[in-house]
N, CA, C and O atoms as CSV, one atom per row, in Angstrom:
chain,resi,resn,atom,element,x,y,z
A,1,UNK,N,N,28.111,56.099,3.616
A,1,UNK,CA,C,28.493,56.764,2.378
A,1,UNK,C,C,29.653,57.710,2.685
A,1,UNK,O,O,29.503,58.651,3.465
A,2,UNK,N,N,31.055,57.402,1.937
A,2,UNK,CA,C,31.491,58.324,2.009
A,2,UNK,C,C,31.719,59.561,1.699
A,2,UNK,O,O,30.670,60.075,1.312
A,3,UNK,N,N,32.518,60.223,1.686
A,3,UNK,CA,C,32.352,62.121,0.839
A,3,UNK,C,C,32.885,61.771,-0.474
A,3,UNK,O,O,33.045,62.646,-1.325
A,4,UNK,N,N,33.106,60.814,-0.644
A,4,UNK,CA,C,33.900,60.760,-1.929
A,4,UNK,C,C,32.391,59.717,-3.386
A,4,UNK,O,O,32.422,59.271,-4.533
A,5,UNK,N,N,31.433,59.846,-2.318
A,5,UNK,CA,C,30.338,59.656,-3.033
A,5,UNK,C,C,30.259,57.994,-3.061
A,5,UNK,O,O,29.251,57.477,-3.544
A,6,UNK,N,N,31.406,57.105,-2.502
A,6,UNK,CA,C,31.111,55.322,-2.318
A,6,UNK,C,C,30.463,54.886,-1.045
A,6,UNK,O,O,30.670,55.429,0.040
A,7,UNK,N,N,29.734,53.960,-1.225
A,7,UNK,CA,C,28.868,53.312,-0.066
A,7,UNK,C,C,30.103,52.311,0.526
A,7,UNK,O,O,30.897,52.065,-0.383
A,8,UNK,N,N,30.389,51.819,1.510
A,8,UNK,CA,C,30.983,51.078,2.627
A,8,UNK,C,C,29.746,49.879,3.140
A,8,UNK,O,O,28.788,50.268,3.807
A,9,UNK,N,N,29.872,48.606,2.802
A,9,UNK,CA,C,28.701,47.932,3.257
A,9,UNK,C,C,29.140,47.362,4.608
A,9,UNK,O,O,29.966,46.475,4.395
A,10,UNK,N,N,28.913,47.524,5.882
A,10,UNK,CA,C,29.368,46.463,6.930
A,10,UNK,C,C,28.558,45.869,7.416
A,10,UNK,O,O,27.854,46.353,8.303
A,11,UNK,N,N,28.415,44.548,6.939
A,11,UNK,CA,C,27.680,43.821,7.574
A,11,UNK,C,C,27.718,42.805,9.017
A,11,UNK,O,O,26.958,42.000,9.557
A,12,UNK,N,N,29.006,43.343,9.253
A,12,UNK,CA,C,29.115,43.289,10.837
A,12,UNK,C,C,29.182,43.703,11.869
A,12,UNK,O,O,29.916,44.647,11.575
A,13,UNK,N,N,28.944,43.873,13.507
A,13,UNK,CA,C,29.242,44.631,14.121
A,13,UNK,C,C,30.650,44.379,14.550
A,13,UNK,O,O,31.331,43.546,13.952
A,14,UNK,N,N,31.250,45.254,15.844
A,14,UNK,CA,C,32.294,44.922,16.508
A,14,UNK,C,C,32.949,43.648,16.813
A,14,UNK,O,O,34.112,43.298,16.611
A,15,UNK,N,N,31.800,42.927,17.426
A,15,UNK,CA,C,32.031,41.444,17.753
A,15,UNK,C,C,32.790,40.791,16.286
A,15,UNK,O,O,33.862,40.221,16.488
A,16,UNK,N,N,32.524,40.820,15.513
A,16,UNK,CA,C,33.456,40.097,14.013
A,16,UNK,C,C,35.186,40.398,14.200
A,16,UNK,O,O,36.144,39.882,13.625
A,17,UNK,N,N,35.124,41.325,15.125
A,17,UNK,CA,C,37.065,41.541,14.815
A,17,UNK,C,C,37.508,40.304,15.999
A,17,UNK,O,O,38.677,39.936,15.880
A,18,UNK,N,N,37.002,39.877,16.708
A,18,UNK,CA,C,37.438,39.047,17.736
A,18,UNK,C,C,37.913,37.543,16.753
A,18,UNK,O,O,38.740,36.686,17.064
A,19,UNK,N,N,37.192,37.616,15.706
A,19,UNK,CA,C,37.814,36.613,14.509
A,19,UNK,C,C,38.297,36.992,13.375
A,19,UNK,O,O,38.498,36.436,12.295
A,20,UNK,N,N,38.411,37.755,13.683
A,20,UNK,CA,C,38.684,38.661,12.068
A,20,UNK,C,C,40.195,38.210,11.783
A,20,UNK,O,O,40.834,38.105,12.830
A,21,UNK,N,N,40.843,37.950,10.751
A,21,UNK,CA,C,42.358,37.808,10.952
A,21,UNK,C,C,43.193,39.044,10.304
A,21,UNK,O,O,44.420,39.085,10.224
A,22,UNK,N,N,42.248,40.087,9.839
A,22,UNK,CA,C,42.351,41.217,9.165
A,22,UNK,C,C,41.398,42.033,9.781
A,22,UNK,O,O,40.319,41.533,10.097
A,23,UNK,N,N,41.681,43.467,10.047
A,23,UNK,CA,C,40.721,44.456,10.194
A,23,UNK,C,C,41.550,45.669,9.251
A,23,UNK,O,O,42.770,45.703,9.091
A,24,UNK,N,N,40.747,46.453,8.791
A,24,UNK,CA,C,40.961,47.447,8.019
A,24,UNK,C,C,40.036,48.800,7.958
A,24,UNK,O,O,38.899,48.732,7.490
A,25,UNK,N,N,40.526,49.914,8.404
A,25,UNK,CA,C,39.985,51.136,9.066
A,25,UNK,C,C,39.830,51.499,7.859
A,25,UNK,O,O,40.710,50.819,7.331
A,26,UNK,N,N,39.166,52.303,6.704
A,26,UNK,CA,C,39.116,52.256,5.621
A,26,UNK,C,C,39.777,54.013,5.505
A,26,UNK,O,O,40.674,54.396,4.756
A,27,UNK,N,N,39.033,54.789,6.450
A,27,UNK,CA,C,39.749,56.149,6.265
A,27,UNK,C,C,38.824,56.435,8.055
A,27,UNK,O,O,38.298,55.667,8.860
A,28,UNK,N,N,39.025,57.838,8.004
A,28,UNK,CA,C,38.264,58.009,9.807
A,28,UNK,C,C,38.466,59.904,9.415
A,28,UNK,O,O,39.394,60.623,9.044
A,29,UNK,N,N,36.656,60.137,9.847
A,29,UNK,CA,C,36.002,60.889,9.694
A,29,UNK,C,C,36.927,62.319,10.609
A,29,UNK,O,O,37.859,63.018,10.213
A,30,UNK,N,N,36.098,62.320,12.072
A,30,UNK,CA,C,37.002,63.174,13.230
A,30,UNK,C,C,38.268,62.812,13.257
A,30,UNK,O,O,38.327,61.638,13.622
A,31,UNK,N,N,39.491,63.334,13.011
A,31,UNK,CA,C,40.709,62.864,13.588
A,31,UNK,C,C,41.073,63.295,14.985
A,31,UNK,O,O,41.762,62.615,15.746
A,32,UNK,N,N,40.526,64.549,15.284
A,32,UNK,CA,C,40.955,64.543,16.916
A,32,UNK,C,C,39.969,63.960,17.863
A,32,UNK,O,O,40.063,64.124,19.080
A,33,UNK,N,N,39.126,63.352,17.356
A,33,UNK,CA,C,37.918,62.990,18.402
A,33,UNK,C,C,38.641,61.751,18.871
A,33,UNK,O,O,39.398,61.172,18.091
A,34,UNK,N,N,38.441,61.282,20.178
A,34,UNK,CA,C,38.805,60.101,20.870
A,34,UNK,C,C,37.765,59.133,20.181
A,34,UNK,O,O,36.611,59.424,19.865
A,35,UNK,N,N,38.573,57.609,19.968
A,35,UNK,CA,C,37.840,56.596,19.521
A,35,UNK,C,C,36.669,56.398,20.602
A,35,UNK,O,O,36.544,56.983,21.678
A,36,UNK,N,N,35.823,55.390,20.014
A,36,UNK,CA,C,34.412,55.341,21.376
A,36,UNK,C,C,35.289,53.914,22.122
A,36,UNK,O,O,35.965,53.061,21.547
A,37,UNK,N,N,35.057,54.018,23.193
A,37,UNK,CA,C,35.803,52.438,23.571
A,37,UNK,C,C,35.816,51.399,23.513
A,37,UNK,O,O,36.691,50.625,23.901
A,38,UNK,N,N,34.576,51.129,22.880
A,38,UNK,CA,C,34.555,49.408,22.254
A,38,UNK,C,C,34.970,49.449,21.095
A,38,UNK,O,O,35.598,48.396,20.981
A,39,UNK,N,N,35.024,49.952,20.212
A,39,UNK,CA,C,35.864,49.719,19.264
A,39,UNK,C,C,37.548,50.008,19.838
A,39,UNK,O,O,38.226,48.981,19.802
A,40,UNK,N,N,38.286,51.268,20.356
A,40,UNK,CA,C,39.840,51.054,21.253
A,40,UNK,C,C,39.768,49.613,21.676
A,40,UNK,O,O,40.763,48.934,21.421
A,41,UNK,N,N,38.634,48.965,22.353
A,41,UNK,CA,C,38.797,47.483,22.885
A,41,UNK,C,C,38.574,46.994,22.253
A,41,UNK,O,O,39.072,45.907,22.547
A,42,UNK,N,N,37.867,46.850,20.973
A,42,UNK,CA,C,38.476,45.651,19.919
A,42,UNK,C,C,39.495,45.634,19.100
A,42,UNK,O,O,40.067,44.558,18.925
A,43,UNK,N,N,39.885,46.652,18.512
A,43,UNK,CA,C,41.123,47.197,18.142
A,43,UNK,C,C,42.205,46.283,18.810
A,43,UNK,O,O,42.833,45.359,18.294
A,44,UNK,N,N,42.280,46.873,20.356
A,44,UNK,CA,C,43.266,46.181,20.613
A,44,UNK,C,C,43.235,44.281,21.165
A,44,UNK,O,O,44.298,43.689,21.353
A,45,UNK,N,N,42.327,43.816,21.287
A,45,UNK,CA,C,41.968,43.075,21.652
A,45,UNK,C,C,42.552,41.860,20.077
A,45,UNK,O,O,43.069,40.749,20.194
A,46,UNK,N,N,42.278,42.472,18.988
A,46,UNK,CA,C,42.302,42.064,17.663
A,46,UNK,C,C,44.063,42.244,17.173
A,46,UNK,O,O,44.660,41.669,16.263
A,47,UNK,N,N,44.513,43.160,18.063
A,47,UNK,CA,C,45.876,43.585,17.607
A,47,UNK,C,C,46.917,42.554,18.429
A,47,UNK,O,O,47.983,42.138,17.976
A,48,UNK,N,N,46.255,42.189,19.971
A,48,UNK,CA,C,46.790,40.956,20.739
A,48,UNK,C,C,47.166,39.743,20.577
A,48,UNK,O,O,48.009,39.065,21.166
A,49,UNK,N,N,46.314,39.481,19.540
A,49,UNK,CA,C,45.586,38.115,19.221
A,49,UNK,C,C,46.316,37.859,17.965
A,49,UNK,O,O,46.178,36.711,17.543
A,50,UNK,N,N,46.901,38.481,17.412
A,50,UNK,CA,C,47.571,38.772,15.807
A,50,UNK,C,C,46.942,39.009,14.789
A,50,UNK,O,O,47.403,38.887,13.654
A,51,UNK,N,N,45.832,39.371,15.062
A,51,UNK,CA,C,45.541,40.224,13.521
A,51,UNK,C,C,46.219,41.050,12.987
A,51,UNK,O,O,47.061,41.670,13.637
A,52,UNK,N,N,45.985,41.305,11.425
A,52,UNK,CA,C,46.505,42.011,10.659
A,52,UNK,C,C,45.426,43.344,10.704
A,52,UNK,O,O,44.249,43.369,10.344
A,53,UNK,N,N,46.395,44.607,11.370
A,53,UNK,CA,C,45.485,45.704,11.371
A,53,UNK,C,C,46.072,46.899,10.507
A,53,UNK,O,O,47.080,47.577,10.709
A,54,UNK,N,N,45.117,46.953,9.462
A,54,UNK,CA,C,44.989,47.930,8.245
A,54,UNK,C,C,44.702,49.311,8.715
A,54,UNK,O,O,43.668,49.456,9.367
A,55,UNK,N,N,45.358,50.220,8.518
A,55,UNK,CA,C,44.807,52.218,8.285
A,55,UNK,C,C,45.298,52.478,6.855
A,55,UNK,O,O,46.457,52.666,6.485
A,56,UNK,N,N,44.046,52.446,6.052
A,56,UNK,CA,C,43.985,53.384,4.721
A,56,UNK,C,C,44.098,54.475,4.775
A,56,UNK,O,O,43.168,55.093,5.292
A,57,UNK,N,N,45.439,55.335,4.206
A,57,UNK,CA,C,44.890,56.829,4.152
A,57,UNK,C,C,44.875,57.567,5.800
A,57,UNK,O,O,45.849,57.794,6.518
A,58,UNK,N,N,43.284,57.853,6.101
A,58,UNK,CA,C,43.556,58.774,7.408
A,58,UNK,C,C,42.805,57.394,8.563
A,58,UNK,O,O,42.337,57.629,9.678
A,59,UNK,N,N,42.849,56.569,8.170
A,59,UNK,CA,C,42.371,55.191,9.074
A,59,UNK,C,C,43.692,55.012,9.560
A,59,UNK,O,O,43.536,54.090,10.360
A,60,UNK,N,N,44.709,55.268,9.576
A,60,UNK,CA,C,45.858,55.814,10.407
A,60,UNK,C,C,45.455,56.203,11.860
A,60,UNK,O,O,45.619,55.533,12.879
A,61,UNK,N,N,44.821,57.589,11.712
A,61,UNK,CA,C,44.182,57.909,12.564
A,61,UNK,C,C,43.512,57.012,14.152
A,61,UNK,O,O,43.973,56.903,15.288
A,62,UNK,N,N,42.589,56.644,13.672
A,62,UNK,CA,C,41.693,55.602,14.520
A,62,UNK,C,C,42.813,54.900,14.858
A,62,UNK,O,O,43.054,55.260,16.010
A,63,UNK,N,N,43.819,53.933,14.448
A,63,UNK,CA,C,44.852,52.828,14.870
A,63,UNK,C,C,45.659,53.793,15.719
A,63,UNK,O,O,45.661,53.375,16.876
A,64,UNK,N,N,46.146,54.595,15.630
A,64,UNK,CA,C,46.904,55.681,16.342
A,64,UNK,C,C,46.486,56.335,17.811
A,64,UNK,O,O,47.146,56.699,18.785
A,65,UNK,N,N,44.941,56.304,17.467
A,65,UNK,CA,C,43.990,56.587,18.959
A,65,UNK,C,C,44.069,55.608,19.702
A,65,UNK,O,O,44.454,55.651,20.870
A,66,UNK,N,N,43.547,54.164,18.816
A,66,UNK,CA,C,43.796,52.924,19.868
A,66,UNK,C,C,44.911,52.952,20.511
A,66,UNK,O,O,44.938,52.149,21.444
A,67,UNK,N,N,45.871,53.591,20.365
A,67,UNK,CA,C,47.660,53.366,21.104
A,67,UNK,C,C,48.311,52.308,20.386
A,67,UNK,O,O,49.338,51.842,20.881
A,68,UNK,N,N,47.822,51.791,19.153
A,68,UNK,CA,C,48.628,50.305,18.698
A,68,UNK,C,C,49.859,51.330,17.793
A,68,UNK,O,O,51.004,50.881,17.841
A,69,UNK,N,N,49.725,52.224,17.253
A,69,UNK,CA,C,51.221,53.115,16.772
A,69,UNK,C,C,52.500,53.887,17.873
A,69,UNK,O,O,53.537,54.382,17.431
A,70,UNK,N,N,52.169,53.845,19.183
A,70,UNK,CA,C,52.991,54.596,19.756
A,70,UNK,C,C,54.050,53.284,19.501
A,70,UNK,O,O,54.047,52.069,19.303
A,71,UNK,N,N,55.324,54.929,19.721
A,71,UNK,CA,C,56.603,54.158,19.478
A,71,UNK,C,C,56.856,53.308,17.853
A,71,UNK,O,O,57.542,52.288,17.929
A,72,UNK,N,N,56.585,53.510,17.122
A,72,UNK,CA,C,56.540,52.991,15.750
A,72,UNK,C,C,56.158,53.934,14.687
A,72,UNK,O,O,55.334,54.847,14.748
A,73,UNK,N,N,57.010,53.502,13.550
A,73,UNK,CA,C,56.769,54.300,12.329
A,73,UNK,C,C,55.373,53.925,11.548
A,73,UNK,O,O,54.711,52.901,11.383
A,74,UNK,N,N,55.279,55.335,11.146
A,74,UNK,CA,C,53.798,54.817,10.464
A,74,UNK,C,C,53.534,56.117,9.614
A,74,UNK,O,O,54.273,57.062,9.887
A,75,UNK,N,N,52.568,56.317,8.599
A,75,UNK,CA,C,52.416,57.216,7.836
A,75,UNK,C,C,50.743,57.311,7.366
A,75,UNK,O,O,50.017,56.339,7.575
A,76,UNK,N,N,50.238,58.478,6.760
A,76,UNK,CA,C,49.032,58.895,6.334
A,76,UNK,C,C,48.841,59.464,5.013
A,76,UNK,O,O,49.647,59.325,4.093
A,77,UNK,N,N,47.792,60.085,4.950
A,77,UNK,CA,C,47.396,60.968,3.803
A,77,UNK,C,C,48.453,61.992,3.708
A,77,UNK,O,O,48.487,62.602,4.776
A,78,UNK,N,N,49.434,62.487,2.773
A,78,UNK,CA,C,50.184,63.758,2.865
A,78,UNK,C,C,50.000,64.305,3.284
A,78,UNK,O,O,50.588,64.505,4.347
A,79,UNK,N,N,48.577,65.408,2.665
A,79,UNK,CA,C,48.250,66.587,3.758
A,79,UNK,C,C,48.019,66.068,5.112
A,79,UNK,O,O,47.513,66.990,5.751
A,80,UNK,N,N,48.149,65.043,5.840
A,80,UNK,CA,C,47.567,65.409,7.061
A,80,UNK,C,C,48.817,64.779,7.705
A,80,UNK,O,O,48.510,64.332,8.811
A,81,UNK,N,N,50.026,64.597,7.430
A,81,UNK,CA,C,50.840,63.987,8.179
A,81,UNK,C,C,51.254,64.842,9.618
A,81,UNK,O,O,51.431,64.245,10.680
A,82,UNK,N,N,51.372,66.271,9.486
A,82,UNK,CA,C,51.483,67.257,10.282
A,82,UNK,C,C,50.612,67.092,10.948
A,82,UNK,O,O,51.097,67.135,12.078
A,83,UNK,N,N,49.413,66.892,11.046
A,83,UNK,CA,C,48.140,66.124,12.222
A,83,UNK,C,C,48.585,65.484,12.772
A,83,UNK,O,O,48.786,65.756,13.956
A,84,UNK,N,N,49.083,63.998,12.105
A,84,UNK,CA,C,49.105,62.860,13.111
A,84,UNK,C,C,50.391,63.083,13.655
A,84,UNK,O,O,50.485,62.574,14.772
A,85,UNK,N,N,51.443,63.674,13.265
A,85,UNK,CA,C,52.536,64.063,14.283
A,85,UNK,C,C,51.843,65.158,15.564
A,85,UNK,O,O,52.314,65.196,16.701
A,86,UNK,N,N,50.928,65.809,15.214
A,86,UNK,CA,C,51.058,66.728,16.263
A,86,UNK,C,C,49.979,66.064,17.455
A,86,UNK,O,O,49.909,66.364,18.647
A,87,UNK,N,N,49.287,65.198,16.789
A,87,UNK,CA,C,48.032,64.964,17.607
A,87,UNK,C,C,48.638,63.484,18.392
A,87,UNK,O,O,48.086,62.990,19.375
A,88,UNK,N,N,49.749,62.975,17.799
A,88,UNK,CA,C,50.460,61.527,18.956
A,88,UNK,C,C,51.974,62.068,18.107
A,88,UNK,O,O,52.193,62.188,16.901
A,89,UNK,N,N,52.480,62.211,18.792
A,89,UNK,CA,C,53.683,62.578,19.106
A,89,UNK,C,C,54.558,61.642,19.308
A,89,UNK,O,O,55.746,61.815,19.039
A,90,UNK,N,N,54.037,60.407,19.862
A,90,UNK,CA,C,54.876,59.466,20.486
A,90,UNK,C,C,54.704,58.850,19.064
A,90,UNK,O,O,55.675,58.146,19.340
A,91,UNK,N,N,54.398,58.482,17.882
A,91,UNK,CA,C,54.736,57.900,16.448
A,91,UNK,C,C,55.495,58.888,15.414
A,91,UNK,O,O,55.439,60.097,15.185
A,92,UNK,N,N,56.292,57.704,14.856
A,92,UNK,CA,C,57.234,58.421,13.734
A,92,UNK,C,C,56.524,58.568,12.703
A,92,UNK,O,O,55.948,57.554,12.310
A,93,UNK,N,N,56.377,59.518,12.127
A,93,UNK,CA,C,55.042,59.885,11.097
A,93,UNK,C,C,56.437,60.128,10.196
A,93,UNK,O,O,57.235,61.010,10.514
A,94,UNK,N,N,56.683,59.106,8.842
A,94,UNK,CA,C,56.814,59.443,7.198
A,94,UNK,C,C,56.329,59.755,6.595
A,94,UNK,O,O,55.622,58.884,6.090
A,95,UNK,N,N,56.126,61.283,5.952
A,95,UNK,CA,C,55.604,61.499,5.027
A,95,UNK,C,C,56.134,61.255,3.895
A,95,UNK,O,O,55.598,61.994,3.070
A,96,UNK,N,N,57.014,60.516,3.356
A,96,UNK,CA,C,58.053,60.571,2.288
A,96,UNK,C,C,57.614,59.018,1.734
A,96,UNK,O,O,58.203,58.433,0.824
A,97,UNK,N,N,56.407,58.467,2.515
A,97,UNK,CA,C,56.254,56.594,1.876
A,97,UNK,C,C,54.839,56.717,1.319
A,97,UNK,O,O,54.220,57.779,1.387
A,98,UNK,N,N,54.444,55.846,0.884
A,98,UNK,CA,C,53.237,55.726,0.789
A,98,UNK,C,C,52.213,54.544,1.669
A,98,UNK,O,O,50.986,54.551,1.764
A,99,UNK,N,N,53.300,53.471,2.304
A,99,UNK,CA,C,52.856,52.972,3.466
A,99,UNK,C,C,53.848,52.268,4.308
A,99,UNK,O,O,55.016,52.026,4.003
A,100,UNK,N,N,53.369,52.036,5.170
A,100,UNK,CA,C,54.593,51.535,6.227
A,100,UNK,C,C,54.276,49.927,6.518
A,100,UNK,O,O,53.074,49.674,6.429
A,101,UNK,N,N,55.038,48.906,6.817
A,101,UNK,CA,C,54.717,47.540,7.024
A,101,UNK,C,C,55.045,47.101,8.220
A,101,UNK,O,O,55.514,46.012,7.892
A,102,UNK,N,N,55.134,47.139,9.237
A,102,UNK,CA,C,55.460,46.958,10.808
A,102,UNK,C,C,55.267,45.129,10.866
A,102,UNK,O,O,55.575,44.463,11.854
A,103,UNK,N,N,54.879,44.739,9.992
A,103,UNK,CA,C,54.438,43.465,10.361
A,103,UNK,C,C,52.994,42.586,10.917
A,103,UNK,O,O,52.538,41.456,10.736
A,104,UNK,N,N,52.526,44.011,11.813
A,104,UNK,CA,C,51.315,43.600,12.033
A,104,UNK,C,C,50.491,44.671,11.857
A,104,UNK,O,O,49.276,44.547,12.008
């Protein structure tokens, strides 16, 4: 459940992104907390392989921990763009878009 009062149903675990041809972070709770590492390893494992990897909003975040944003433009929630610049440094954070398309 999120704070915004909607349920999120996942009826899969981790193992589903290894086929997934889409993954999509929907938003992400801690932003400075380090991802847990099986998800960083499916993340990237899913990002190798060519999936299409989604950050809604502050699900930015989480993709940004995995390391799949360094060196690349990318953007968030307004208020928090000053976060994700300060917290990876190595991504070009726009606050001026409403999303960025890198391709993958």
């Amino acid at each position: 459940r999120t704070d915004a009062g909607l349920s999120i149903l996942v009826p899969h675990g981790l193992a589903a992104l290894e086929d997934a041809d889409m993954v999509i972070i929907p938003s992400w709770k801690d932003l400075e907390a380090p991802l847990a590492k099986p998800l960083e390893d499916a993340l990237g494992r899913a990002h190798r392989r060519g999936a299409l990897i989604v950050g809604l909003c502050l699900g930015t975040f989480a993709i940004a921990a995995a390391g799949l944003l360094s060196g690349r433009k990318a953007t968030t929630h307004w208020a928090y763009t000053e976060q994700l610049r300060a917290l990876h440094p190595d991504i070009s954070v726009d606050a001026d878009v409403l999303y960025v398309d890198d391709g993958d």
